[in-house]
C-alpha positions as CSV (number, residue, x, y, z in Angstrom):
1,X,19.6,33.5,2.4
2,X,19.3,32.9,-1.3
3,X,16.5,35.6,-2.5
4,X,15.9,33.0,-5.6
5,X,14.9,29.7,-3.5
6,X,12.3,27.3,-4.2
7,X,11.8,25.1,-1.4
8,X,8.3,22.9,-0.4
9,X,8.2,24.5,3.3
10,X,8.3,28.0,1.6
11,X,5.0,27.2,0.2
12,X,3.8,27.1,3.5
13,X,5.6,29.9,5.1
14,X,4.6,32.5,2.5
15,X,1.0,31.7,3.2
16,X,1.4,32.4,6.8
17,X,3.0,35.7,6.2
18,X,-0.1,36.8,4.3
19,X,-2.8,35.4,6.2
20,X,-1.4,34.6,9.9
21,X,-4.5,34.2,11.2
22,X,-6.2,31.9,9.0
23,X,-7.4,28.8,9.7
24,X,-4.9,26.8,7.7
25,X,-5.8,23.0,9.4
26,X,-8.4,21.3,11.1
27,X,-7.8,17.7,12.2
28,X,-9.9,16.4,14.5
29,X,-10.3,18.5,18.4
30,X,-7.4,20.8,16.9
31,X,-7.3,23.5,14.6
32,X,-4.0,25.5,13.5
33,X,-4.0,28.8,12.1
34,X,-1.2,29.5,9.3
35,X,0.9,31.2,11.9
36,X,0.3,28.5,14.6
37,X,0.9,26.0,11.8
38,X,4.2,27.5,10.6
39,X,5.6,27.8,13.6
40,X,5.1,23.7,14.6
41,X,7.1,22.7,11.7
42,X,10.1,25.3,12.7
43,X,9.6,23.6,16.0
44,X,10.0,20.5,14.5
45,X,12.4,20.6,12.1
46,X,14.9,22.0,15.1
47,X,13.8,18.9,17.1
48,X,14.5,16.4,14.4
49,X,18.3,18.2,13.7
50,X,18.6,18.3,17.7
51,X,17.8,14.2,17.3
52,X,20.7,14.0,15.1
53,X,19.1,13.9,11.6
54,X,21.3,15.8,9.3
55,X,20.9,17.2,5.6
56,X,20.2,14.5,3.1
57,X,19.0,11.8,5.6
58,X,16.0,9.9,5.3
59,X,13.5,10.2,7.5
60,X,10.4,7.3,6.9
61,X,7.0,8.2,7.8
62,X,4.9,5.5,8.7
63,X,1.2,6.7,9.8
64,X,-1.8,7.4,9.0
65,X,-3.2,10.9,8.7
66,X,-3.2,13.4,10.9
67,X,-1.9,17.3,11.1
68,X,1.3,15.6,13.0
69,X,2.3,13.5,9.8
70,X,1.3,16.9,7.6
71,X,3.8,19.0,9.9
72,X,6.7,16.2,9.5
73,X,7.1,16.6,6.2
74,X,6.7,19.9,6.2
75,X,9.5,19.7,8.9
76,X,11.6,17.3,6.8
77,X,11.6,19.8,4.3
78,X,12.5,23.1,6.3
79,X,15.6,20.7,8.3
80,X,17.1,19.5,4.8
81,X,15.8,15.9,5.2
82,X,14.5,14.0,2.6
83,X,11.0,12.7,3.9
84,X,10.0,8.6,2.8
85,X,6.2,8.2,2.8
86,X,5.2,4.9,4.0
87,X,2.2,3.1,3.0
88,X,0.8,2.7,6.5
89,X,-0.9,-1.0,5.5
90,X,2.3,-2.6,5.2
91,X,3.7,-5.5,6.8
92,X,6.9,-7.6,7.3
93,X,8.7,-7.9,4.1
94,X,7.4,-5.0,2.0
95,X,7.9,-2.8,5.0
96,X,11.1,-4.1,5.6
97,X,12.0,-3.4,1.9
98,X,11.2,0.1,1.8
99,X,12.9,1.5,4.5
100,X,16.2,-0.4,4.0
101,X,15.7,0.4,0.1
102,X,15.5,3.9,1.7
103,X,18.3,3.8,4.4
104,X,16.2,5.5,6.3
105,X,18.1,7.3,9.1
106,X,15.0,7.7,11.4
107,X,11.3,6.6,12.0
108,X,8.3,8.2,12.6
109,X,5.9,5.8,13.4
110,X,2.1,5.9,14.9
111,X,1.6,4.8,18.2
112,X,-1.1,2.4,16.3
113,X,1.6,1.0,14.3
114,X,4.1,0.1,16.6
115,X,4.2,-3.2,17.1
116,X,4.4,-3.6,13.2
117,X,7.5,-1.3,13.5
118,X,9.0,-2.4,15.9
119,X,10.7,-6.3,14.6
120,X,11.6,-4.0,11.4
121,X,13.5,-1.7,12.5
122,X,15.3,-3.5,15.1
123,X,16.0,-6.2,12.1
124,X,17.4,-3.1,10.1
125,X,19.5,-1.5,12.9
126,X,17.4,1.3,13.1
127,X,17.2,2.9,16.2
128,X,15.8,6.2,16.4
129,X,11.9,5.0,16.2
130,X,9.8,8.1,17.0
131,X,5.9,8.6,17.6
132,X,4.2,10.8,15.8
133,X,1.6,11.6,17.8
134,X,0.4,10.6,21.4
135,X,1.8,12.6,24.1
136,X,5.4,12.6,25.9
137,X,8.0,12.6,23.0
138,X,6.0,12.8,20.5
139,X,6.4,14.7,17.4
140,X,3.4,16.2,18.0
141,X,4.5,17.7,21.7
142,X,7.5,18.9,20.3
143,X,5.8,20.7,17.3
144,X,3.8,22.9,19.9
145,X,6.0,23.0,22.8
146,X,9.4,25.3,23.5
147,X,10.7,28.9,21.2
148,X,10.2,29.5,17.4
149,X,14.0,28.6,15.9
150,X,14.4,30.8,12.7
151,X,14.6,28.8,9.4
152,X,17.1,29.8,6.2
153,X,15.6,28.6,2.9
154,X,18.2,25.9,0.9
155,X,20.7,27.1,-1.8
156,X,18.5,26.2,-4.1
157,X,15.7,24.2,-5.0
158,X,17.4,21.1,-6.8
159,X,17.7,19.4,-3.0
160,X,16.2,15.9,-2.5
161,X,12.8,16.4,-0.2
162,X,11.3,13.6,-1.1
163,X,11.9,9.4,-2.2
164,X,8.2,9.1,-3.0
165,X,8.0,5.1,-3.9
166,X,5.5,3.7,-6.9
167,X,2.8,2.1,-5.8
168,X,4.2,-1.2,-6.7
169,X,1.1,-2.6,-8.9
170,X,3.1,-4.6,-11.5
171,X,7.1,-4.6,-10.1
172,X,8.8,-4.2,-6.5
173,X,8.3,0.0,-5.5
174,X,10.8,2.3,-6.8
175,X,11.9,5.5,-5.2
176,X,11.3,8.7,-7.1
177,X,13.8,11.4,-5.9
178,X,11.7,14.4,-6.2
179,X,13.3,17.9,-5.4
180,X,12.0,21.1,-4.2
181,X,11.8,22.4,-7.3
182,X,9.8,19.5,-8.6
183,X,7.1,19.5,-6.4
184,X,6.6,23.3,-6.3
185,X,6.4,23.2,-9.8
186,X,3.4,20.8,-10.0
187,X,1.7,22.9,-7.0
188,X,1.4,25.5,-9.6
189,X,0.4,23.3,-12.1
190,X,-2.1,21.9,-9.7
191,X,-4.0,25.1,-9.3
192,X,-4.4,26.2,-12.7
193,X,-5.4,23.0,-13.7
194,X,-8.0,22.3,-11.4
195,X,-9.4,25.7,-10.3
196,X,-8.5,25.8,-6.7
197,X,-9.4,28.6,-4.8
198,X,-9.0,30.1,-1.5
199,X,-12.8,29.9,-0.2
200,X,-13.1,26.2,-1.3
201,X,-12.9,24.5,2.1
202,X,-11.6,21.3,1.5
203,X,-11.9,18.2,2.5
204,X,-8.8,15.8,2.1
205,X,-9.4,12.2,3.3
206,X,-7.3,9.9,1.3
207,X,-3.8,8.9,2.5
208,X,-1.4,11.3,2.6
209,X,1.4,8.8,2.3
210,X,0.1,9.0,-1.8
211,X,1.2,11.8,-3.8
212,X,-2.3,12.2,-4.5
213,X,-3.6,13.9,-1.3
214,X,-0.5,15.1,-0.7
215,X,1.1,17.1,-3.4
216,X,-2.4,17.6,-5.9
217,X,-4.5,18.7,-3.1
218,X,-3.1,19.1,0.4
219,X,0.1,21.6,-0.3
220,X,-1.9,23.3,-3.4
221,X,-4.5,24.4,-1.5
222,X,-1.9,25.3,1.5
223,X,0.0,27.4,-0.7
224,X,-2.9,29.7,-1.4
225,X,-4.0,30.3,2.1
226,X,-7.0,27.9,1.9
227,X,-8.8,26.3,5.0
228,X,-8.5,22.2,4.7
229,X,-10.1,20.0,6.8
230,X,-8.1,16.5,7.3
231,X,-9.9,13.4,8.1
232,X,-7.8,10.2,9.1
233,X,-9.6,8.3,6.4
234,X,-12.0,8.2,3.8
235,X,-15.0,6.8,5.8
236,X,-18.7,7.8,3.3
237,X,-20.6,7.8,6.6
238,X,-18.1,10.3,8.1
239,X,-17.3,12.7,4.3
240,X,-21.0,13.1,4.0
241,X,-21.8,14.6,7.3
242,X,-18.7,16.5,7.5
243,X,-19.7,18.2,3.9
244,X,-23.1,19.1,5.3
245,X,-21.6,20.2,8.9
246,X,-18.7,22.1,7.6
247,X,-20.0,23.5,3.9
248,X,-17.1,22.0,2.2
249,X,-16.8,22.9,-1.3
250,X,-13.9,20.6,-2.6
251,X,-13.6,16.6,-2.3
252,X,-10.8,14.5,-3.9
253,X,-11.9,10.9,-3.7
254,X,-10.5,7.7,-5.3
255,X,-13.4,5.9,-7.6
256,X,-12.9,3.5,-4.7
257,X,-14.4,6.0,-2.6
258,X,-17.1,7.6,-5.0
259,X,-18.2,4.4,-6.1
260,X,-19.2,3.4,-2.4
261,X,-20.5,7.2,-1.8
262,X,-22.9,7.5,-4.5
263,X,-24.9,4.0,-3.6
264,X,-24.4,5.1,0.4
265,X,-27.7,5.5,2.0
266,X,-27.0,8.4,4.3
267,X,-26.9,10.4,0.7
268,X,-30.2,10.5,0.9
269,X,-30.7,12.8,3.6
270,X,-27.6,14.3,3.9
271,X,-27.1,18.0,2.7
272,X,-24.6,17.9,-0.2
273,X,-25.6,21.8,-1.7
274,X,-21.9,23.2,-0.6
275,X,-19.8,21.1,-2.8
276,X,-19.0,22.5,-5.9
277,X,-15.6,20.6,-7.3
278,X,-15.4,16.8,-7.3
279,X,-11.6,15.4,-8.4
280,X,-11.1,11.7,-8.9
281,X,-7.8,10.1,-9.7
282,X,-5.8,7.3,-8.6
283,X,-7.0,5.0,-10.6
284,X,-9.5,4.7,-13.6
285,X,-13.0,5.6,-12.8
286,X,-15.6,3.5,-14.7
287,X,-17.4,5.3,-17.8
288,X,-20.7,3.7,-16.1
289,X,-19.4,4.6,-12.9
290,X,-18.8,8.1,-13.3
291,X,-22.2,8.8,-15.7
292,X,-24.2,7.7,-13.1
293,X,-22.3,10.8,-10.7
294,X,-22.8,13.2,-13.2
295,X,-26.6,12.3,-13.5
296,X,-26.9,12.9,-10.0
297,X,-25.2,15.7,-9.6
298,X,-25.7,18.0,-12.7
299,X,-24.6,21.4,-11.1
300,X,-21.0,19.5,-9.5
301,X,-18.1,20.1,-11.0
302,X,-16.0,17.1,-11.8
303,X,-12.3,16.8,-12.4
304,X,-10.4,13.7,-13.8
305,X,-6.9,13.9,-12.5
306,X,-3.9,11.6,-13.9
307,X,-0.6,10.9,-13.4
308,X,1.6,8.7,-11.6
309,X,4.0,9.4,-8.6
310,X,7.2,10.4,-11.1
311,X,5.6,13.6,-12.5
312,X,4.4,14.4,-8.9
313,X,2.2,13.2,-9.9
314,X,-0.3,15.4,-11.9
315,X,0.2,15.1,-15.8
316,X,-2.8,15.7,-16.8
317,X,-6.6,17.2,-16.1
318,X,-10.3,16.8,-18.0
319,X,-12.0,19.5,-16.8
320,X,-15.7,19.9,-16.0
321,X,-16.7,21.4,-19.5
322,X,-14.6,18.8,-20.9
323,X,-17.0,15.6,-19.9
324,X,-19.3,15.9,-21.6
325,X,-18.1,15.1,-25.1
326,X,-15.0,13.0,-23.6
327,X,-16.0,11.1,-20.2
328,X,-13.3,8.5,-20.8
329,X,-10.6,10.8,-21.5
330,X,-8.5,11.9,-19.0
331,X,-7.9,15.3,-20.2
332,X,-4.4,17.4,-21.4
333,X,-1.2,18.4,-19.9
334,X,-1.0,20.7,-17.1
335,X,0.8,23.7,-17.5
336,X,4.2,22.5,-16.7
337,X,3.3,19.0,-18.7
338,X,4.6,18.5,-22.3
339,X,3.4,15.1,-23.6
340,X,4.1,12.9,-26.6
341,X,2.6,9.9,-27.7
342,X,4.6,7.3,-29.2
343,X,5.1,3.8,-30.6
344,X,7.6,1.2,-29.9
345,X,10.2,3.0,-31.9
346,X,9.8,6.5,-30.2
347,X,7.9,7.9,-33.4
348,X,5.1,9.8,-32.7
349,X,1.9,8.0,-33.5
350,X,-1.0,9.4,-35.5
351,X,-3.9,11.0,-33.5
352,X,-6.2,8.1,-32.5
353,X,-3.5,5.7,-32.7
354,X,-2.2,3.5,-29.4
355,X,1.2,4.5,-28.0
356,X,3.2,4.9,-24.8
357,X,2.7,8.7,-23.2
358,X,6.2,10.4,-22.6
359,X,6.7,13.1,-20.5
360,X,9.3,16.5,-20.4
361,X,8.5,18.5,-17.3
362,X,10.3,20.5,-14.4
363,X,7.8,18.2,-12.4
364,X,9.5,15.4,-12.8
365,X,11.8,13.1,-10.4
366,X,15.1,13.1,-10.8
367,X,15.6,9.1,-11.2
368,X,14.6,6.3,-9.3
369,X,16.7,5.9,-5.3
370,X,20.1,3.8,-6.2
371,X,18.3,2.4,-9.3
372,X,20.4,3.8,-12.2
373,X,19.2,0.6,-14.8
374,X,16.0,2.1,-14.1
375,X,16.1,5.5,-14.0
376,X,18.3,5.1,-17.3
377,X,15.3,3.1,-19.0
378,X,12.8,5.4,-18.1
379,X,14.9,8.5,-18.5
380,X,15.4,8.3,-22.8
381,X,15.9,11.0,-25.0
382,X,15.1,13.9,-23.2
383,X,12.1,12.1,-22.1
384,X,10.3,10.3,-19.6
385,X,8.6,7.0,-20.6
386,X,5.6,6.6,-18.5
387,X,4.5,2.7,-19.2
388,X,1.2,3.8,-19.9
389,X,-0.7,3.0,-23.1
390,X,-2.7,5.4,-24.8
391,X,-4.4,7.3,-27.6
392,X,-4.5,11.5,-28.5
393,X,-7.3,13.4,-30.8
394,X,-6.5,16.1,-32.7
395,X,-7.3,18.4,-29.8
396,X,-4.6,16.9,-27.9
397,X,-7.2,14.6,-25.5
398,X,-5.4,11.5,-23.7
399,X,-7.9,9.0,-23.7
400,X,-5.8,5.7,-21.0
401,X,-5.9,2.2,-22.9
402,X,-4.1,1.1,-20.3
403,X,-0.6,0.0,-18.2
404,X,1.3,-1.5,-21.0
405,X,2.2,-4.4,-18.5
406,X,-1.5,-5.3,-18.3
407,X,-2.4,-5.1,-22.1
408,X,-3.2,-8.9,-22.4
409,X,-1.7,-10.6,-25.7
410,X,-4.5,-13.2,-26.6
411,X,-4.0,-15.9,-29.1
412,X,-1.6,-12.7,-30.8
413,X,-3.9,-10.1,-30.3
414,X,-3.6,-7.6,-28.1
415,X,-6.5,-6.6,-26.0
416,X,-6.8,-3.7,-23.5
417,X,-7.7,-4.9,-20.0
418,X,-9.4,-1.8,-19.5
419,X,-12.0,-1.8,-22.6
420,X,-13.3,-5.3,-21.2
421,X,-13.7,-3.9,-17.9
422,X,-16.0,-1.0,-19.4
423,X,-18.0,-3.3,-21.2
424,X,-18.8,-5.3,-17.6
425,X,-19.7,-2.5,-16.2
426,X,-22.6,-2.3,-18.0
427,X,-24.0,-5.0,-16.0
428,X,-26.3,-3.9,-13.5
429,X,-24.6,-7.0,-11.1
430,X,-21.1,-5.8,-11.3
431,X,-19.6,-3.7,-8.4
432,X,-16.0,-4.1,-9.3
433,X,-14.5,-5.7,-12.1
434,X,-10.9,-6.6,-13.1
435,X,-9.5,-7.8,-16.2
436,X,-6.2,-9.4,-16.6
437,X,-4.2,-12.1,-18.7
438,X,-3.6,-15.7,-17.3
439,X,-1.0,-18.0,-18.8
440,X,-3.1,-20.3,-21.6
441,X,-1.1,-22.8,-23.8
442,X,-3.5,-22.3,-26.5
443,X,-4.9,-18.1,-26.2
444,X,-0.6,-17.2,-24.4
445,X,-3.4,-15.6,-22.1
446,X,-6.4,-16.3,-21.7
447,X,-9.1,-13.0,-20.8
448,X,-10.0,-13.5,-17.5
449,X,-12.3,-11.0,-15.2
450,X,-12.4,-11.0,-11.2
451,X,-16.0,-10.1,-10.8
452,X,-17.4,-8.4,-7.5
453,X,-21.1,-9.2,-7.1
454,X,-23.2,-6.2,-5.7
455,X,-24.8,-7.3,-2.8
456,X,-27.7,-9.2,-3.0
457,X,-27.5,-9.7,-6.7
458,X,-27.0,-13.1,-8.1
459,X,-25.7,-14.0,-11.6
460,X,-24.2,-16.7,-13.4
461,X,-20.2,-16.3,-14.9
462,X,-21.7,-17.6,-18.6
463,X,-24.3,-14.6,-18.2
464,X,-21.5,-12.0,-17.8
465,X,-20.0,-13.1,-21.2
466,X,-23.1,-13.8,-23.0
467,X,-23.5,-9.7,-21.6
468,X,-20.5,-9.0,-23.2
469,X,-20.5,-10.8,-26.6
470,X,-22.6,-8.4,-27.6
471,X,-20.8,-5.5,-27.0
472,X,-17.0,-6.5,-27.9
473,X,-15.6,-8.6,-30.7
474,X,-15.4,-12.3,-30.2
475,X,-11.3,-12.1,-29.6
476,X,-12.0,-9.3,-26.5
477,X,-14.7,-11.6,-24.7
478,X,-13.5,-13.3,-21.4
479,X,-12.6,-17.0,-21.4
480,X,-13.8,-17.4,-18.2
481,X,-15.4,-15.3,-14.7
482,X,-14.2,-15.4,-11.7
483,X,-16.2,-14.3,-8.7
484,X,-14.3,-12.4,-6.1
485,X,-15.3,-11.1,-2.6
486,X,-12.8,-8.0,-2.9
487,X,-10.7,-7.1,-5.4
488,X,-6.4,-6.1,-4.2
489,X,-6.0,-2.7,-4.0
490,X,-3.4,-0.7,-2.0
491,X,-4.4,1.7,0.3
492,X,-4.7,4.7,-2.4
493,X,-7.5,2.7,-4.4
494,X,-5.0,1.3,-6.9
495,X,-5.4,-2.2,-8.5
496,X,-3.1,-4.9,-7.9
497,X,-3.4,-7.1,-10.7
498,X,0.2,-8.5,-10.0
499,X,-1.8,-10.1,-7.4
500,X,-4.9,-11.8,-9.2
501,X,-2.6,-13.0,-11.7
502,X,-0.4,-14.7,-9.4
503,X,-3.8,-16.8,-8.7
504,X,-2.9,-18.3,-12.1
């Protein structure tokens, strides 16, 4: 056994040696206590070797949550697998695409997704198609079922645990390799960052397929012996009572999410007095939006988490002292985060200038999955080039422009999606609002912006832009509206204007 090693499940198992009895998970009838939790994935990780899964393999996971899909990972990791997230709303093709992109040498699959498995992987060869959860056979029964194997920790920490594929909003996914090392790294960074503590209770409800839920909430708080209740998704009606039943004190949500919460009716006469931290990430949460939240709950603590899935995907955190004089800025570098900002060139750009964020951190993947063109152009210099646009103060403050794929280039100018979108929101009739580029002989793109309507409210496209005229120079305004019943998002709340511009 390597006294030095660095390893995902270790998180996990150190917990359990301090507190054993602890609850560690609650999902719903079952509750596991560290020791009870620690043991399943031993279980587990024996019973996937036993099915033939050797070190290195890929093993896909395609579910939704549950403590079953939290204790295959975990299981992944303790075996020497290399565990392959699947975003459990795909279909078909993309589905297809990820696990052969993967070569995924087993699935686990939820009995609720079966039939959508099923053509796949017998179109790919793939045999070994396992259920997570739902009785004889299952993951699940062999996690509690049958002796305690003992466990050695890696060789190291530079092992493979993870191929955890972009979310795909503006090219085909890529698969970030992400090591031990990597993600234990950013667990660390993760509780410094955002304050977690022991006695926070709490409540994780987006997918854990995303890094999000995942790797910035679920396994932080795991590692410090905290007590996290699991829902299998993030339904208001169901995270309101459950925060008034249960006391919880913590609640990552996508704006998606708190957007939807804070105009929910049940908020009314629900309880709410427990929750002390509020994290939002995932995608960008409307200035508007997110004044509105912090009118209404002056005494909660919120936290504005970015990233993306190569760093693990936490880069950087505004803290709740931090709002007030910078609500659209997403914060600094964590502690194991060093950021530059930098123009086309890779010089650094003045503070307040626009420029492409670049990251250096033990966080980060180690390349994209048989991609080397890629991981070469995103791996430069010692650095990491995110694809993301912004600006830096003096203080060292990232403030998002945007993606630079969706900066829209408009008669020569280039105009930031996401500044347009701000100014929309404004507009007491907008619910959701995206801004993106279509092809224009005369403008190269013309501004265009997919309205949502809130319900009941009725306004005209020309009243939108007459709205916004007065707010943004004549070159930023949009050429035209479009109304839109729901905007594309994947299932972790991110945009995919890939999609609305393929409309063009």
């Amino acid at each position: 056994m390597n006294p030095r090693a660095d390893s995902v499940d270790g998180v996990l198992r150190r917990s359990a040696a301090r507190t054993p009895d602890r609850t560690a998970l609650t999902f719903e009838d079952r509750a596991w206590t560290y020791r009870e939790l620690d043991d399943a994935v031993s279980r587990t990780a024996a019973w996937l070797q036993a099915k033939g899964a050797a070190s290195g393999d890929r093993v896909a996971a395609y579910g939704t949550n549950s403590d079953a899909y939290l204790i295959a990972f975990l299981a992944c990791a303790r075996a020497g697998l290399v565990h392959v997230p699947i975003n459990y709303a795909l279909r078909g093709a993309e589905l297809q695409y990820l696990l052969e992109t993967a070569g995924a040498r087993l699935v686990l699959v939820d009995p609720a997704l079966a039939e959508a498995s099923a053509p796949v992987c017998a179109a790919l060869g793939i045999d070994d198609v396992v259920p997570l959860r739902g009785g004889e056979g299952s993951l699940l029964e062999a996690a509690t079922d049958g002796p305690v194997p003992v466990f050695v920790d890696a060789a190291d920490g530079s092992e493979l645990v993870q191929l955890l594929f972009t979310s795909g909003t503006t090219s085909k996914p890529k698969g970030a390799m992400m090591s031990h090392h990597a993600l234990v790294s950013e667990y660390v960074s993760c509780v410094i960052a955002l304050d977690l503590a022991t006695d926070d209770k709490p409540l994780v409800c987006m997918p854990l397929y995303h890094s999000a839920a995942m790797h910035v909430f679920m396994m932080p708080y795991l590692s410090i012996g905290a007590s996290v209740t699991l829902l299998g998704a993030p339904v208001v009606p169901e995270i309101l009572e459950r925060v008034e039943s249960e006391r919880i004190g913590s609640l990552f949500l996508a704006p998606t999410v708190w957007v939807p919460l804070a105009n929910h009716p049940d908020l009314e006469t629900r309880d709410l007095s427990s929750l002390t931290k509020a994290q939002y990430g995932a995608s960008i949460m409307p200035v508007t939006v997110l004044q509105r939240l912090r009118g209404r709950y002056p005494d909660l603590a919120f936290y504005n988490c970015f990233g993306q899935s190569e760093v693990a995907p936490l880069a950087t955190v505004l803290r709740p002292e931090e709002h007030e004089e910078r609500p659209a800025s997403c914060g600094r570098p964590v502690f194991f985060v060093e950021a530059r900002v930098v123009d086309a060139a890779g010089q650094d750009v003045p503070d307040g200038e626009p420029g492409e964020v670049l990251y250096r951190s033990p966080q980060l993947c180690d390349g994209y999955w048989n991609d080397p063109e890629a991981s070469a152009e995103a791996f430069r210099d010692g650095w990491f080039h995110s694809g993301d646009l912004v600006t830096r103060d003096a203080e060292g403050f990232i403030t998002v422009v945007d993606r630079i794929k969706d900066v829209i280039n408009t008669g020569g100018i280039l105009v930031a999606s996401r500044e347009v979108e701000d100014a929309l929101y404004t507009h007491d009739a907008v619910a959701e609002v995206a801004v993106v580029g279509m092809p224009d002989e005369r403008w190269i793109e013309a501004i265009t912006a997919f309205v949502v309507r809130r319900d009941g409210v009725e306004v005209a496209p020309d009243e939108l832009i007459a709205h916004v005229k007065g707010m943004l120079a004549p070159f930023k305004v949009p050429k035209q509206v479009e109304f839109i019943d729901e905007l594309p998002r994947n299932q972790s709340g991110k945009l995919l204007k890939r999609e609305l511009r393929a409309r063009g």
